[in-house]
C-alpha positions in Angstrom: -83.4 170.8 92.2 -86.3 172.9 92.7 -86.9 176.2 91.7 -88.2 178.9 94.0 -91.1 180.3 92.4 -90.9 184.4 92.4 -94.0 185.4 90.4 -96.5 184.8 88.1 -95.5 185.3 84.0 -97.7 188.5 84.0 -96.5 190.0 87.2 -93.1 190.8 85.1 -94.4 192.7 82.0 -92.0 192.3 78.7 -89.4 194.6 79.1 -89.0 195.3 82.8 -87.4 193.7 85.8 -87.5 191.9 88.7 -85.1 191.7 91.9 -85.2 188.6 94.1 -83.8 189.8 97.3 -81.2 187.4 99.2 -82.7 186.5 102.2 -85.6 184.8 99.7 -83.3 183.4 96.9 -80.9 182.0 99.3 -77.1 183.1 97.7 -75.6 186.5 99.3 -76.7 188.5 96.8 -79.7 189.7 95.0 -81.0 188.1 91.9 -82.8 190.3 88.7 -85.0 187.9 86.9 -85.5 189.7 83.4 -88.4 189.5 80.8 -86.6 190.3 77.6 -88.4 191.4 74.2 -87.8 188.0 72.8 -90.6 186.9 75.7 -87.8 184.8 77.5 -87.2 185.0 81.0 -83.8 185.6 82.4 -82.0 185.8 85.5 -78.2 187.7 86.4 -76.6 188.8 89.8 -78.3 192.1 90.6 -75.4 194.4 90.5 -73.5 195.6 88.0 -69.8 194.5 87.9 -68.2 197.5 87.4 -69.8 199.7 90.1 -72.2 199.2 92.6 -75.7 199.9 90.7 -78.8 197.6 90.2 -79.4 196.0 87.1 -82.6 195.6 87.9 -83.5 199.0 87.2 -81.6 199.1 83.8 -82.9 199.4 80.7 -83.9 196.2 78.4 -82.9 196.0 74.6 -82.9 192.5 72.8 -81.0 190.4 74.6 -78.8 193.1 76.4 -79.6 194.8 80.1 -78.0 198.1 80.1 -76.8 199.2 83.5 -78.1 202.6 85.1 -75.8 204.1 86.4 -72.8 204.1 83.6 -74.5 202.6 80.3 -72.3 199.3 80.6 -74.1 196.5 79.0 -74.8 192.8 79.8 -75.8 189.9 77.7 -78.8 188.1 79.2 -78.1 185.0 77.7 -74.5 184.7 79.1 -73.7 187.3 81.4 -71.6 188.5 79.1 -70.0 192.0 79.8 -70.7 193.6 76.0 -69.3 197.3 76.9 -66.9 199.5 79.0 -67.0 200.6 81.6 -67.7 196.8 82.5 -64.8 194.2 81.7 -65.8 191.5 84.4 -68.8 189.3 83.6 -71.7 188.7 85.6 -73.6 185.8 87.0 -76.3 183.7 84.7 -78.3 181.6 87.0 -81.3 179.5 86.3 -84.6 180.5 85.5 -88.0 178.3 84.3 -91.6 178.9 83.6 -93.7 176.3 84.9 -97.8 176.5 84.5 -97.7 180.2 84.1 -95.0 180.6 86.9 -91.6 182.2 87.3 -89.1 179.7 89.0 -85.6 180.6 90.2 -83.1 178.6 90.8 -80.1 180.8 92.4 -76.5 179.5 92.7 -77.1 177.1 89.3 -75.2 178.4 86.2 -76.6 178.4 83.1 -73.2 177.5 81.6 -73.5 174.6 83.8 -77.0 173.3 82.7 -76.0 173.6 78.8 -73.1 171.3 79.9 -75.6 168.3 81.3 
């Protein structure tokens, strides 16, 4: 499947965020595409699981997202939740960089691209 491609590598410095609205990704829910310290690029459901707040516009450390609103914390990686107040985990979805560009593909699991 293809990717949708969301930005260029330098439009999302290390360390900050980026939200993929729906009506663009396609899946009925905003998507935050992540440049972590490690230089990866990563990509969870936009809201936190334990109360409505935008991951988006947490705070990156490692690996780890740290939500906004109530400081629960979110493994990039996995989806992981890492801390209360969260308990449920979020989302991981698929995320590339091709030729200097960003590419998204919402609604496929990372869990499910290790498995193939």
């Amino acid at each position: 499947m293809q990717g949708i491609d969301v930005a260029g590598v330098e439009e999302i410095p290390e360390g900050e965020a980026l939200a993929v609205e729906a009506d663009v990704n396609g899946v009925p829910r905003e998507i935050a595409i992540f440049h972590a310290e490690d230089g990866e690029f990563y990509a969870l459901d936009d809201e936190c699981t334990h109360e409505t707040a935008s991951l988006s516009e947490g705070w990156i450390e490692g690996d780890k997202v740290e939500c906004p609103l109530h400081a629960a914390e979110f493994c990039l990686r996995t989806g992981q939740a890492l801390c209360m107040p969260a308990t449920v985990d979020t989302y991981t979805h698929v995320v590339e960089v091709v030729d200097g560009r960003v590419l998204l593909h919402p609604g496929e699991s990372v869990a499910d691209a290790v498995r193939k």
